[in-house]
mmCIF file of the N, C-alpha and C atoms, coordinates in Angstrom:
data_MODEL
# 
_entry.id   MODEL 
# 
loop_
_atom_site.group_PDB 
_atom_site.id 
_atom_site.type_symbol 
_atom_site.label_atom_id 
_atom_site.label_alt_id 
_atom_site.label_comp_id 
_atom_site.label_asym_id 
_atom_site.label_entity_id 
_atom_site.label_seq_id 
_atom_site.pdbx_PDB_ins_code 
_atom_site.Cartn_x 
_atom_site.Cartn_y 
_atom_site.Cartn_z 
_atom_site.occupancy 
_atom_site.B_iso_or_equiv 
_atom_site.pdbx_formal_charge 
_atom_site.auth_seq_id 
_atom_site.auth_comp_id 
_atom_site.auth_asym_id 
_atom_site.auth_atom_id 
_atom_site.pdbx_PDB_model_num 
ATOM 1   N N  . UNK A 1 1  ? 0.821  -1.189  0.000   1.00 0.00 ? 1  UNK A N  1 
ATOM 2   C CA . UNK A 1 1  ? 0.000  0.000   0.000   1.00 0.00 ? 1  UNK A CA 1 
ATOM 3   C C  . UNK A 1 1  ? 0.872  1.262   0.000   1.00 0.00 ? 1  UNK A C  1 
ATOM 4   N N  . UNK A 1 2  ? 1.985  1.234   0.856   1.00 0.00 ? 2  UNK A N  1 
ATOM 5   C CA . UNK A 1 2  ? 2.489  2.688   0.999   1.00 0.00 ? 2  UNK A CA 1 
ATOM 6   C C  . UNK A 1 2  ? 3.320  2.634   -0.200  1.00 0.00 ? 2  UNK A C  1 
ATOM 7   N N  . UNK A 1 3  ? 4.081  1.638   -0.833  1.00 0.00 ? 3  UNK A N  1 
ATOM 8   C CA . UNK A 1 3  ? 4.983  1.806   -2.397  1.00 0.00 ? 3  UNK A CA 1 
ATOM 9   C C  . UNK A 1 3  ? 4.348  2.979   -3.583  1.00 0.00 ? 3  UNK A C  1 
ATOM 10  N N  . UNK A 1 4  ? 2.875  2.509   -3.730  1.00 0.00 ? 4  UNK A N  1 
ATOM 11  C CA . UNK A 1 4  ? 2.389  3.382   -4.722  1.00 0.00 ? 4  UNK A CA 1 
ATOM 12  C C  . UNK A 1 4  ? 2.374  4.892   -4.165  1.00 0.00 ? 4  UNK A C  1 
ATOM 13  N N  . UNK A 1 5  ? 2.334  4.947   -3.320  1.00 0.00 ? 5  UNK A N  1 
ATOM 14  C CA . UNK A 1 5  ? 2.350  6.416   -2.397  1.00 0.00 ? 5  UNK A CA 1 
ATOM 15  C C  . UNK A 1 5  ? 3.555  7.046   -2.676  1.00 0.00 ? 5  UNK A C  1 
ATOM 16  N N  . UNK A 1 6  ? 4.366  6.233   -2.118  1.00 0.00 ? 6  UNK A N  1 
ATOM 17  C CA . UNK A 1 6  ? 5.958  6.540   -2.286  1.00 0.00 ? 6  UNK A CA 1 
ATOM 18  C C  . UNK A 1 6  ? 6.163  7.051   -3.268  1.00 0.00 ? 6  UNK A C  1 
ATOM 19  N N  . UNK A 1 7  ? 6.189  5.960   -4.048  1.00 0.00 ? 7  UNK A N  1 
ATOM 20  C CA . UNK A 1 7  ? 6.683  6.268   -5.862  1.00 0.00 ? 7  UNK A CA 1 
ATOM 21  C C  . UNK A 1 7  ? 5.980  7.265   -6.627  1.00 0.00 ? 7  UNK A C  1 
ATOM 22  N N  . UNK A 1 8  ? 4.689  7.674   -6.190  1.00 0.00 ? 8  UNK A N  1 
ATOM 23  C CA . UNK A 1 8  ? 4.330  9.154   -6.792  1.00 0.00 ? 8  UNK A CA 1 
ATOM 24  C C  . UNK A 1 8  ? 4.906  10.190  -6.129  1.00 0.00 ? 8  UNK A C  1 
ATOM 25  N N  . UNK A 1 9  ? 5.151  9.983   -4.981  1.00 0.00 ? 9  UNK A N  1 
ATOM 26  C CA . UNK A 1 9  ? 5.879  11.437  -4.089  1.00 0.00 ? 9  UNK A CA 1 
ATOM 27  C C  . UNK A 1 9  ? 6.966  11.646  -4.729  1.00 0.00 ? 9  UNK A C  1 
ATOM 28  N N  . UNK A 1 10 ? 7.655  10.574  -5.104  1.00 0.00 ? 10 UNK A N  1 
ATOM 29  C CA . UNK A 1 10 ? 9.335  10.677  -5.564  1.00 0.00 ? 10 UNK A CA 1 
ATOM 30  C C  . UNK A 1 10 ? 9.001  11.081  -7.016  1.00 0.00 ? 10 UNK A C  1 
ATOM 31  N N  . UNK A 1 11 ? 8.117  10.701  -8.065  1.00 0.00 ? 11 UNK A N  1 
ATOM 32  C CA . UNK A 1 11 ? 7.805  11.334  -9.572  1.00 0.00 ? 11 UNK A CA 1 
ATOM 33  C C  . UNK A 1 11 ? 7.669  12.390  -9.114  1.00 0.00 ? 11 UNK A C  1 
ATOM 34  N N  . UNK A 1 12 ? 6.546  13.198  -8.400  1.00 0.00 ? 12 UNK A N  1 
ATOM 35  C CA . UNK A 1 12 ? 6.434  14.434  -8.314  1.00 0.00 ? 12 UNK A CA 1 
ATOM 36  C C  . UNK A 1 12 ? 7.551  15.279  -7.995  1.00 0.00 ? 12 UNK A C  1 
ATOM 37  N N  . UNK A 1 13 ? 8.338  14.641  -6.868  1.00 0.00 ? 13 UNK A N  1 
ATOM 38  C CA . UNK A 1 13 ? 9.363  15.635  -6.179  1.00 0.00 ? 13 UNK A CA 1 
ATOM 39  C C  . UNK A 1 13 ? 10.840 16.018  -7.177  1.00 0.00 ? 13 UNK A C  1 
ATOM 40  N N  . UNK A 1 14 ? 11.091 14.442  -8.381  1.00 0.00 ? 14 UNK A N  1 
ATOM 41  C CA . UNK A 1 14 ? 12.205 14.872  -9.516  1.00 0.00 ? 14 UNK A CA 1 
ATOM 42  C C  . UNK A 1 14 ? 11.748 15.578  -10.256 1.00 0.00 ? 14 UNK A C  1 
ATOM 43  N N  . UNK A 1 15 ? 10.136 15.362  -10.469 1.00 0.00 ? 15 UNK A N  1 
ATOM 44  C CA . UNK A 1 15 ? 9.598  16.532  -12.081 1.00 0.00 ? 15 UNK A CA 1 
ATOM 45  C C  . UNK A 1 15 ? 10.120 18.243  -11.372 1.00 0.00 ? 15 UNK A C  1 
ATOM 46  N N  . UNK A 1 16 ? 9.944  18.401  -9.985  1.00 0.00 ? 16 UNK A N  1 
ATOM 47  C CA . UNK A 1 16 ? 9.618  19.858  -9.518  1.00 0.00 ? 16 UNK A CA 1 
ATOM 48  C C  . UNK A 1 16 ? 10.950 20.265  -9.816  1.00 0.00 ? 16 UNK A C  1 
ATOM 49  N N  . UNK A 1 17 ? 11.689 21.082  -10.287 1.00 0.00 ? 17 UNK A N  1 
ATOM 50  C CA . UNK A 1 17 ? 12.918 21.640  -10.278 1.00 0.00 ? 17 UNK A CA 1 
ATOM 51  C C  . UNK A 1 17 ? 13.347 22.401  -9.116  1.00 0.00 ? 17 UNK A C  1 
ATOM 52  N N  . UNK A 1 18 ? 12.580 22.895  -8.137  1.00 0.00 ? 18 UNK A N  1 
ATOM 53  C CA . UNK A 1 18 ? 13.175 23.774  -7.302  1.00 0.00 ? 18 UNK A CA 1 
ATOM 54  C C  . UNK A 1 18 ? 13.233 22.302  -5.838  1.00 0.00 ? 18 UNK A C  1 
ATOM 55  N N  . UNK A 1 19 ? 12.193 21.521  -6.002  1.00 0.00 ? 19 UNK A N  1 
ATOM 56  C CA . UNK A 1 19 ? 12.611 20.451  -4.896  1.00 0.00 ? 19 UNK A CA 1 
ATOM 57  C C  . UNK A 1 19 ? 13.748 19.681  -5.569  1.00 0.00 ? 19 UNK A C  1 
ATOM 58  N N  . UNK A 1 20 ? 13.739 18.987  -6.490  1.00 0.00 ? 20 UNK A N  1 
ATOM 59  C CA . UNK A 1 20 ? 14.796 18.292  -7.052  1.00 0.00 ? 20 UNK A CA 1 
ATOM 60  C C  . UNK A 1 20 ? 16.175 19.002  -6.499  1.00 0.00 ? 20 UNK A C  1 
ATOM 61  N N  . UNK A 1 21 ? 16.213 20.276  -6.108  1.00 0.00 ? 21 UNK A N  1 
ATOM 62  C CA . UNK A 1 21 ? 17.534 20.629  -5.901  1.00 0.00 ? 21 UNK A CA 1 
ATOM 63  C C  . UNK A 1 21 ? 17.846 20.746  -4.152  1.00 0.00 ? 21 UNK A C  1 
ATOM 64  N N  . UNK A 1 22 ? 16.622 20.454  -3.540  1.00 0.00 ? 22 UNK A N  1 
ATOM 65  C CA . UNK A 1 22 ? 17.218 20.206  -2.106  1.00 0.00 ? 22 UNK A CA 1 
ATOM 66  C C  . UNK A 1 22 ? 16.841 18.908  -1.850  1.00 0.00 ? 22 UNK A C  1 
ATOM 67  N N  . UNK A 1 23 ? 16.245 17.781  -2.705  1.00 0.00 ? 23 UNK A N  1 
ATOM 68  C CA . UNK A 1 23 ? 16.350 16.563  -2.537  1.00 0.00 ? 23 UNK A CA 1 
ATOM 69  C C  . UNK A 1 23 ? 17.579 15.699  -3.546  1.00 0.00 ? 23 UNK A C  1 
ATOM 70  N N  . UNK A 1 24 ? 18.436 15.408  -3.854  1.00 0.00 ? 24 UNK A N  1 
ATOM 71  C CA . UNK A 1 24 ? 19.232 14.903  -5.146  1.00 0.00 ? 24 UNK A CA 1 
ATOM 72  C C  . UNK A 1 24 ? 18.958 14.062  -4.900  1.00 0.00 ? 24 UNK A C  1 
ATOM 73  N N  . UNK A 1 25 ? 18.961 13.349  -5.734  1.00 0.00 ? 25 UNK A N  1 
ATOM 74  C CA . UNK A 1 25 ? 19.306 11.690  -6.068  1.00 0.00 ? 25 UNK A CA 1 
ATOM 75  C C  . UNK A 1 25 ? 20.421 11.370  -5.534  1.00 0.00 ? 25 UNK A C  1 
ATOM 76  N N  . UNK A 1 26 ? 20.609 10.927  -4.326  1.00 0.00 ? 26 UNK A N  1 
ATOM 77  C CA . UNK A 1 26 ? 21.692 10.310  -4.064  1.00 0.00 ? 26 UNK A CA 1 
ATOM 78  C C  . UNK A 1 26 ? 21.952 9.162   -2.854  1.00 0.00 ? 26 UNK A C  1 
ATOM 79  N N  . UNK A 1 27 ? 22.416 8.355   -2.226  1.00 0.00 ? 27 UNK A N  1 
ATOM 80  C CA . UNK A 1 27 ? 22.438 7.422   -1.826  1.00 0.00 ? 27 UNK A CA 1 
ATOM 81  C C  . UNK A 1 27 ? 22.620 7.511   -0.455  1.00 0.00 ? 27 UNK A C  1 
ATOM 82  N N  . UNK A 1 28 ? 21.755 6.767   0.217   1.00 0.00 ? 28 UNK A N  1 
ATOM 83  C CA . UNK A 1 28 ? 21.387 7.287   1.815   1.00 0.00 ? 28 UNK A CA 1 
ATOM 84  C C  . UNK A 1 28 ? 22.704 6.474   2.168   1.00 0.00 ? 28 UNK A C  1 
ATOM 85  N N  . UNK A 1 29 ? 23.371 7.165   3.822   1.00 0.00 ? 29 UNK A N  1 
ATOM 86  C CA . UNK A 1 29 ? 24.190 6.873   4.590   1.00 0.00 ? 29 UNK A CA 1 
ATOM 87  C C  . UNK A 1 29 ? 23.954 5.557   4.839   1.00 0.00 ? 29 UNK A C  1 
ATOM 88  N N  . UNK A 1 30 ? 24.625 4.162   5.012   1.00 0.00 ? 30 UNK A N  1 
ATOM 89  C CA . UNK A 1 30 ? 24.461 3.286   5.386   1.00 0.00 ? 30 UNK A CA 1 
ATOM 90  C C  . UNK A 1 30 ? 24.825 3.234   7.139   1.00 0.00 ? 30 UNK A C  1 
ATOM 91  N N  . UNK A 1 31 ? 24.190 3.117   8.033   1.00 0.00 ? 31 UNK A N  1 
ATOM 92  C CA . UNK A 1 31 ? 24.346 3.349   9.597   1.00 0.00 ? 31 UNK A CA 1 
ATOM 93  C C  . UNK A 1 31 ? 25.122 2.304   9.913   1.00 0.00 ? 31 UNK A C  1 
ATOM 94  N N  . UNK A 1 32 ? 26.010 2.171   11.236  1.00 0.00 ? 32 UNK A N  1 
ATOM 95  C CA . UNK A 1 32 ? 27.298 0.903   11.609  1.00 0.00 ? 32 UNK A CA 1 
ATOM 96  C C  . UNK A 1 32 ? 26.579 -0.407  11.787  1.00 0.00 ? 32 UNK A C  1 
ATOM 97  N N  . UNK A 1 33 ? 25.798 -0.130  12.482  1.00 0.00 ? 33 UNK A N  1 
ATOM 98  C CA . UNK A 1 33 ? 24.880 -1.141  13.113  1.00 0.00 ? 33 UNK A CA 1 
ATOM 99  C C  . UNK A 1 33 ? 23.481 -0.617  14.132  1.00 0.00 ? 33 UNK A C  1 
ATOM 100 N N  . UNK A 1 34 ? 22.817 -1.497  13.215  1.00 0.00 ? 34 UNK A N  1 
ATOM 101 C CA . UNK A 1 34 ? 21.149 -1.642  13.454  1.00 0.00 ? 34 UNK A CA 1 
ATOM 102 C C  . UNK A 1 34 ? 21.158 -2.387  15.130  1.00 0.00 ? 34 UNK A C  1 
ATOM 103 N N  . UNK A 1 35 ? 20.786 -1.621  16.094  1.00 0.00 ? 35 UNK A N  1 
ATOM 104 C CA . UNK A 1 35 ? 20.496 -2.310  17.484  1.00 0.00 ? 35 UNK A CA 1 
ATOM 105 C C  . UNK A 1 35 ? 18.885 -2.566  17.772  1.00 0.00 ? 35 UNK A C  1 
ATOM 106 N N  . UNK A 1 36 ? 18.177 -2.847  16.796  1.00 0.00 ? 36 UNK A N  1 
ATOM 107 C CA . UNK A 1 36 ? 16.883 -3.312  17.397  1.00 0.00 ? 36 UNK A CA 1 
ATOM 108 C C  . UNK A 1 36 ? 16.075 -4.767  16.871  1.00 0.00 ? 36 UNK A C  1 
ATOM 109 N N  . UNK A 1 37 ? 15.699 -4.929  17.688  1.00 0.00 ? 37 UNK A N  1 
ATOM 110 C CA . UNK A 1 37 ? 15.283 -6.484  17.424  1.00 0.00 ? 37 UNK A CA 1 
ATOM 111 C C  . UNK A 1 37 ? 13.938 -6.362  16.527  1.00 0.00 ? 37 UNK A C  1 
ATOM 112 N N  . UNK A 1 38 ? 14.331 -6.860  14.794  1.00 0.00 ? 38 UNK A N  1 
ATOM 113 C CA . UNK A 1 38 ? 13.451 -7.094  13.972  1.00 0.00 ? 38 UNK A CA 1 
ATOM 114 C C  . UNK A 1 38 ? 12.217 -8.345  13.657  1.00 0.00 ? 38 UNK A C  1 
ATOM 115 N N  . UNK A 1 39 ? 12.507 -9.299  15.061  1.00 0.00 ? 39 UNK A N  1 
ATOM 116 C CA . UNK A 1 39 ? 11.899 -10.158 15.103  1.00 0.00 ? 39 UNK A CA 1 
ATOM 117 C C  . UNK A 1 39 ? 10.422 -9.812  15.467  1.00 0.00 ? 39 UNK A C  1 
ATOM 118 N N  . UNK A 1 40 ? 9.339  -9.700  14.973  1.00 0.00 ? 40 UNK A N  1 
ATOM 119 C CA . UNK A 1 40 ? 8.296  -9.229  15.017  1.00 0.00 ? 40 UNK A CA 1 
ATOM 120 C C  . UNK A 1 40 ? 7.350  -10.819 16.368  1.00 0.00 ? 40 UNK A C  1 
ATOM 121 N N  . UNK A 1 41 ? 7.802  -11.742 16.350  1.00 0.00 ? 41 UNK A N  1 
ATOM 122 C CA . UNK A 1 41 ? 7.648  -12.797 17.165  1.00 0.00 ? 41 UNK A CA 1 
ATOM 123 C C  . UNK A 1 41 ? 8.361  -12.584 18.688  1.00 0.00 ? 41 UNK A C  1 
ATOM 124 N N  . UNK A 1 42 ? 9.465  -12.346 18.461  1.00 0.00 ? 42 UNK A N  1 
ATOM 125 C CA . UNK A 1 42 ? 10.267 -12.463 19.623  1.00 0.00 ? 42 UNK A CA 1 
ATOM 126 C C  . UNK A 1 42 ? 9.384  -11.219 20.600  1.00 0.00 ? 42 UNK A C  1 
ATOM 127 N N  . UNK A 1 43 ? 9.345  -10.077 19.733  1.00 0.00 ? 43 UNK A N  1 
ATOM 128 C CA . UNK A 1 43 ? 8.589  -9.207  20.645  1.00 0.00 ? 43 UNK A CA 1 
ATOM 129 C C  . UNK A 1 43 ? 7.242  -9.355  20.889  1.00 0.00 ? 43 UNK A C  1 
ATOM 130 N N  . UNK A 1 44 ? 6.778  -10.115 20.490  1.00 0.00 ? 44 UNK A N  1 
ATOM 131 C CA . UNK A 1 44 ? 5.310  -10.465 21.016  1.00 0.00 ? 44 UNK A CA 1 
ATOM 132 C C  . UNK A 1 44 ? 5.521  -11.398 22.395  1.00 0.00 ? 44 UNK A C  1 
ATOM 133 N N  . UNK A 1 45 ? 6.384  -12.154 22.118  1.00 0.00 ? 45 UNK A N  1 
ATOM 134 C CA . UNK A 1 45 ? 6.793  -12.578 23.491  1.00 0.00 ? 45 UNK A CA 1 
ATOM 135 C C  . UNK A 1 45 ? 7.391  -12.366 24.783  1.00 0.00 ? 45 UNK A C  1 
ATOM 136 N N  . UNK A 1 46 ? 7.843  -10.768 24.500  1.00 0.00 ? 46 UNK A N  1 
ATOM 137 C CA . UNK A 1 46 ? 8.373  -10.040 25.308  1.00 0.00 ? 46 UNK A CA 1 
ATOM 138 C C  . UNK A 1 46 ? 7.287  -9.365  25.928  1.00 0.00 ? 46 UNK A C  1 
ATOM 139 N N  . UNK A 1 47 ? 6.471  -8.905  24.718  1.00 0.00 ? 47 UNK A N  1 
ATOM 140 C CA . UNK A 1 47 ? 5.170  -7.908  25.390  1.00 0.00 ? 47 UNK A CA 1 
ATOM 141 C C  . UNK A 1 47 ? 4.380  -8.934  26.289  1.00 0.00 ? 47 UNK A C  1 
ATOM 142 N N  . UNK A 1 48 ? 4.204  -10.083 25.859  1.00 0.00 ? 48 UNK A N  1 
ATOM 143 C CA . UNK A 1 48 ? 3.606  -10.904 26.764  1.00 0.00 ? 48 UNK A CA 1 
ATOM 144 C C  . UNK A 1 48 ? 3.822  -10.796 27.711  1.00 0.00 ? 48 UNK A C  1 
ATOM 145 N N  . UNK A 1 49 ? 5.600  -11.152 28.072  1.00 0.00 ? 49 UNK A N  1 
ATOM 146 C CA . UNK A 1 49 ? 5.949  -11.252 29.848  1.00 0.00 ? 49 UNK A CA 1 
ATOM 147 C C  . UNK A 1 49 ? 5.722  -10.156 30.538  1.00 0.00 ? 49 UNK A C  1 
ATOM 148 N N  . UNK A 1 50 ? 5.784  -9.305  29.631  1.00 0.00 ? 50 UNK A N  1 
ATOM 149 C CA . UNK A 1 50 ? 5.820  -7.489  30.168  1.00 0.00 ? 50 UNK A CA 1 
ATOM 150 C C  . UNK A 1 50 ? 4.473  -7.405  30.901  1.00 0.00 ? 50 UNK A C  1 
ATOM 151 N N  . UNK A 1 51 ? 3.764  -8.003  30.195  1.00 0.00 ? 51 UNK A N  1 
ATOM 152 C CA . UNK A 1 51 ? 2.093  -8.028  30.542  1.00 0.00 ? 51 UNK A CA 1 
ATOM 153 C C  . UNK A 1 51 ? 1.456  -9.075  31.383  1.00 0.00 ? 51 UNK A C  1 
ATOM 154 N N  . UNK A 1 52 ? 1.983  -9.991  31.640  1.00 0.00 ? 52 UNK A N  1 
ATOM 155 C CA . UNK A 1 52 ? 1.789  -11.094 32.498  1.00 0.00 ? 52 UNK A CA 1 
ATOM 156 C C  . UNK A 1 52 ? 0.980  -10.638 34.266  1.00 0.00 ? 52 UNK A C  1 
ATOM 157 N N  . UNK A 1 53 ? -0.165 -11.087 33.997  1.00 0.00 ? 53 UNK A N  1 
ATOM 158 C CA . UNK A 1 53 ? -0.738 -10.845 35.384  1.00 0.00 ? 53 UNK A CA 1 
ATOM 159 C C  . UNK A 1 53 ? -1.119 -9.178  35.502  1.00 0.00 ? 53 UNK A C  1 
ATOM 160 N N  . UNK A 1 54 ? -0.814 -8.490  34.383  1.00 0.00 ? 54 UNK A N  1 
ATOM 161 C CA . UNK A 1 54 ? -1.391 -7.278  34.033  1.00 0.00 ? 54 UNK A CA 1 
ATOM 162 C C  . UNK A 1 54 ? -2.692 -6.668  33.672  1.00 0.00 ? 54 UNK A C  1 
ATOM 163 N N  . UNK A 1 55 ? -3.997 -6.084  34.189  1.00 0.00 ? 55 UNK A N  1 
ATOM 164 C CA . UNK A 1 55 ? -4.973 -5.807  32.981  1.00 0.00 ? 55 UNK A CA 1 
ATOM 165 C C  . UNK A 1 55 ? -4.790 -5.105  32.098  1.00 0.00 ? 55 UNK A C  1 
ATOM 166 N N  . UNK A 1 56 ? -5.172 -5.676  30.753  1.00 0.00 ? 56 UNK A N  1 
ATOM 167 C CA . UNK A 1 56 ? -5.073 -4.847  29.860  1.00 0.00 ? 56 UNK A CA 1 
ATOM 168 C C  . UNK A 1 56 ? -6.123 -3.765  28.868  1.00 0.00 ? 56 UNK A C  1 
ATOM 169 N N  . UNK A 1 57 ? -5.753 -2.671  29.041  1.00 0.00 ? 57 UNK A N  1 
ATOM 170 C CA . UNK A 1 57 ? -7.329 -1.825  29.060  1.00 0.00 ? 57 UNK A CA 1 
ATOM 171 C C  . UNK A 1 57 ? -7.442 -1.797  27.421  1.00 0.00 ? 57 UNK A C  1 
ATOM 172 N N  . UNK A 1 58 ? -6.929 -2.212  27.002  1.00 0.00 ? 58 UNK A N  1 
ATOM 173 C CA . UNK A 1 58 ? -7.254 -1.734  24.982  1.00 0.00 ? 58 UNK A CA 1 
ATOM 174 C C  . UNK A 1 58 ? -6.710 -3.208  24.217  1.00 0.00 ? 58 UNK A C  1 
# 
């Protein structure tokens, strides 16, 4: 869903000439290292313990 979104923001933003020049085309910083846990499982099991014997209002 959000790709098609994307990809018109980015057509629009190269056609514009005055954004094109404070956005360039150019290649994002690669960061040293990623510290967060992408396991979308593991943290469900975390939220669990977190929540254990907790009510939960929502």
């Amino acid at each position: 869903m959000a790709l098609p979104v994307w990809g018109k923001f980015f057509e629009k933003l190269y056609r514009d000439p005055e954004l094109r020049a404070k956005y360039p085309k150019e290649a994002f910083e690669k960061p040293d290292e990623i510290n967060i846990e992408l396991d979308c499982s593991k943290m469900e099991l975390e939220r669990k313990r977190l929540l254990e014997g907790r009510e939960v209002l929502f």
